[in-house]
C-alpha positions in Angstrom: -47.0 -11.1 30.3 -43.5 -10.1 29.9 -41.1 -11.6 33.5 -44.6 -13.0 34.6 -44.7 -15.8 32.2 -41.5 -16.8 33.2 -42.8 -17.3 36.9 -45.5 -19.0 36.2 -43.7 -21.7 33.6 -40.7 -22.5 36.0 -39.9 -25.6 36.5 -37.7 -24.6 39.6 -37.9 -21.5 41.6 -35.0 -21.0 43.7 -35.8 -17.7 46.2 -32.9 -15.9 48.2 -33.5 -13.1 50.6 -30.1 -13.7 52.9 -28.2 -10.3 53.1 -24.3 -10.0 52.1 -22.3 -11.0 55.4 -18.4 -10.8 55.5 -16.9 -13.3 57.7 -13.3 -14.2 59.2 -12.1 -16.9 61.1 -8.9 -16.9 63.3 -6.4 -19.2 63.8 -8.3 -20.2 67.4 -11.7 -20.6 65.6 -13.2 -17.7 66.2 -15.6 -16.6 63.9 -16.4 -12.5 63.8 -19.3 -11.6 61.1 -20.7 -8.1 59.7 -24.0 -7.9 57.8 -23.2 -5.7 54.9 -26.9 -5.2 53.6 -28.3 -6.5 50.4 -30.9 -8.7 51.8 -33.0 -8.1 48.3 -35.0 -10.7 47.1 -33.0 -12.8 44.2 -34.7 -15.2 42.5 -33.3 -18.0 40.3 -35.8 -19.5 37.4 -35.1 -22.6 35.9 -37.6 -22.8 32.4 -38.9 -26.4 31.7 -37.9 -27.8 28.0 -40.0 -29.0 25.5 -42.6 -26.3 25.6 -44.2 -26.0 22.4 -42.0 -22.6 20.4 -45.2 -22.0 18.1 -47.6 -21.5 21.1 -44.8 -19.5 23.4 -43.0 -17.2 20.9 -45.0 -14.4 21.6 -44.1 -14.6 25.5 -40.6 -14.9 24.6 -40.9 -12.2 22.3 -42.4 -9.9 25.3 -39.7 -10.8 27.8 -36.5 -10.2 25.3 -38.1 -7.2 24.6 -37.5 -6.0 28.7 -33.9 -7.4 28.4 -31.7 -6.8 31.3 -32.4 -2.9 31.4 -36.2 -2.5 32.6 -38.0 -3.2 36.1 -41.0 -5.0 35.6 -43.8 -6.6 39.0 -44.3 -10.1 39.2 -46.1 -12.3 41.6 -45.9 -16.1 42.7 -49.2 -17.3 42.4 -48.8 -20.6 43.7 -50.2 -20.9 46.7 -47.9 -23.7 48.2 -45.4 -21.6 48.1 -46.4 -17.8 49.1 -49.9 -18.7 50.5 -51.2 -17.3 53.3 -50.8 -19.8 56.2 -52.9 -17.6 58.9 -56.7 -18.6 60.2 -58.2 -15.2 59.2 -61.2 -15.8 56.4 -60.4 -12.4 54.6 -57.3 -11.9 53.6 -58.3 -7.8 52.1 -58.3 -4.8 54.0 -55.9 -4.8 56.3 -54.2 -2.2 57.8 -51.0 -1.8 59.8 -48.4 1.3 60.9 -44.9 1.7 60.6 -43.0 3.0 63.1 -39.0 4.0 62.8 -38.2 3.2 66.5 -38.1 -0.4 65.1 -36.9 -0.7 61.6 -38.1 -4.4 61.1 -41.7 -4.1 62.7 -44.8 -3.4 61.7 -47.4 -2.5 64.7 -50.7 -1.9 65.2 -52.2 -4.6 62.4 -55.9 -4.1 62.2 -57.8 -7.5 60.2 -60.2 -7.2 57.9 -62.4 -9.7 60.5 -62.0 -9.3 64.0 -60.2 -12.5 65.2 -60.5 -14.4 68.5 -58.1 -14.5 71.2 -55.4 -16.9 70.3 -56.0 -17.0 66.6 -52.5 -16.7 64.0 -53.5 -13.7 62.2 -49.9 -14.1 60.4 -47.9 -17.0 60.5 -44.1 -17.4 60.0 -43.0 -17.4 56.6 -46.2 -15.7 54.9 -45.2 -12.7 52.9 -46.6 -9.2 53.6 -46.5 -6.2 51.3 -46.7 -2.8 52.9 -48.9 -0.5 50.4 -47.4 -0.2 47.0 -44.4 -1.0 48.4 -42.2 -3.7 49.0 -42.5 -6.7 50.2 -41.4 -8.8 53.2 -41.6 -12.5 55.1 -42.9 -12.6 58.6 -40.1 -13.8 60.4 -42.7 -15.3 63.4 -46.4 -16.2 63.9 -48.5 -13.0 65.0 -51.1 -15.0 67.7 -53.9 -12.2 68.6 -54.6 -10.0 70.3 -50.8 -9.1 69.4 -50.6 -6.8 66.8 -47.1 -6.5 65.9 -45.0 -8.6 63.0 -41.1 -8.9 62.9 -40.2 -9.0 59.5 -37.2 -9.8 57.8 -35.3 -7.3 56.9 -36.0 -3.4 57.8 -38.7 -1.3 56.2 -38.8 1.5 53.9 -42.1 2.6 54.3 -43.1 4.8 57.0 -46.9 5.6 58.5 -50.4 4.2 57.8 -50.0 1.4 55.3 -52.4 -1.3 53.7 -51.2 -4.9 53.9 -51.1 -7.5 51.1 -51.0 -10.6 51.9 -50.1 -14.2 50.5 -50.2 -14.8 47.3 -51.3 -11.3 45.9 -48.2 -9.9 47.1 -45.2 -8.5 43.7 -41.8 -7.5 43.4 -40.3 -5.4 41.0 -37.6 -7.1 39.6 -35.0 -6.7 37.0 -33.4 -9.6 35.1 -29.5 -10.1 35.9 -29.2 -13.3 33.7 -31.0 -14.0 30.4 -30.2 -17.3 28.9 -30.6 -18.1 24.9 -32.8 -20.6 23.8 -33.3 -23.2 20.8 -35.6 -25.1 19.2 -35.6 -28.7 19.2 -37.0 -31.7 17.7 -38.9 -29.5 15.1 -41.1 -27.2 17.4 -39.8 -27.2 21.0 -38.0 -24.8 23.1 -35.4 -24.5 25.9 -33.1 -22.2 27.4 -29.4 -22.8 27.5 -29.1 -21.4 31.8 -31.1 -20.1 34.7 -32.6 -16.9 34.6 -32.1 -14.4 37.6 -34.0 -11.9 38.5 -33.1 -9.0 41.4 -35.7 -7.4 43.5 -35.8 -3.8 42.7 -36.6 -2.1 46.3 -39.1 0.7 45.7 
């Protein structure tokens, strides 16, 4: 399971998708600020002790063997936390398009199941992966019959795409920060740090 395991053991999830901003104040309190990019995902895993080393070596084993040098997808499964929050029953088979006129839109999204008039097809904060690409957060709730979703950053992809939604969504990711670990009390493990893990854009 490699990174995955890590995901789904964490104890705390800490997810960051702000982009670098310089800033400067002046001596009157003005404040001027310039977005700089990097508005990748980062995400900070915290790995709860005690976990028993005989039953988890193996997964330890699979994610030192990935180190800090190779990309590997994960996903979040929990739905609390990257479930889809809009009314639609079927959450496969959608489609959308990509236009470059706006960066950080996606237009013409076409449901699996055609909604009613006032339905939230996507709601804000539910994540969205375009194709096999990358993924983003919907930045406000998509009421019908609109068909067009900010998102939060710009997009890579261009043209006809198939959306992801919720829960099913990955990132590539590469690890930044690897802590070590012992064992404790005769057959227990924990991890000396936080990993971190960087969104590799694709």
């Amino acid at each position: 399971m490699s990174f995955q395991w890590i995901f789904d053991k964490a104890s705390n999830l800490s997810i960051n998708k702000q982009p670098t901003v310089a800033q400067s104040v002046t001596r009157n309190n003005r404040v001027s600020a310039v977005v700089k990019g990097g508005d990748t995902y980062r995400f900070t895993v915290t790995m709860p002790a005690g976990l028993p080393y005989e039953e988890n070596r193996s997964y330890i084993e699979a994610y030192e063997a990935l180190g800090r040098y190779t990309v590997d997808p994960v996903s979040i499964s929990q739905s609390y936390i990257t479930g889809y929050r809009g009314v639609a029953t079927n959450t496969t088979g959608w489609t959308a398009y990509v236009s470059t006129t706006n960066p950080a839109n996606i237009h013409s999204i076409s449901p699996s199941v055609t909604p009613t008039n006032g339905d939230k097809i996507l709601a804000a904060g539910d994540y969205v992966q375009l194709g096999t690409g990358n993924t983003y957060t919907v930045v406000e709730d998509v009421v019908w019959p609109n068909t067009t979703a900010t998102l939060h950053r710009n997009i890579h992809e261009t043209g006809a795409v198939t959306l992801t939604l919720g829960s099913a969504v990955t990132w590539d990711v590469i690890c930044t920060s690897m802590p070590a670990w012992n064992i404790f009390d005769y057959n227990l493990v924990n991890w000396q740090g936080e990993f971190v893990f960087y969104e590799v854009v694709r």
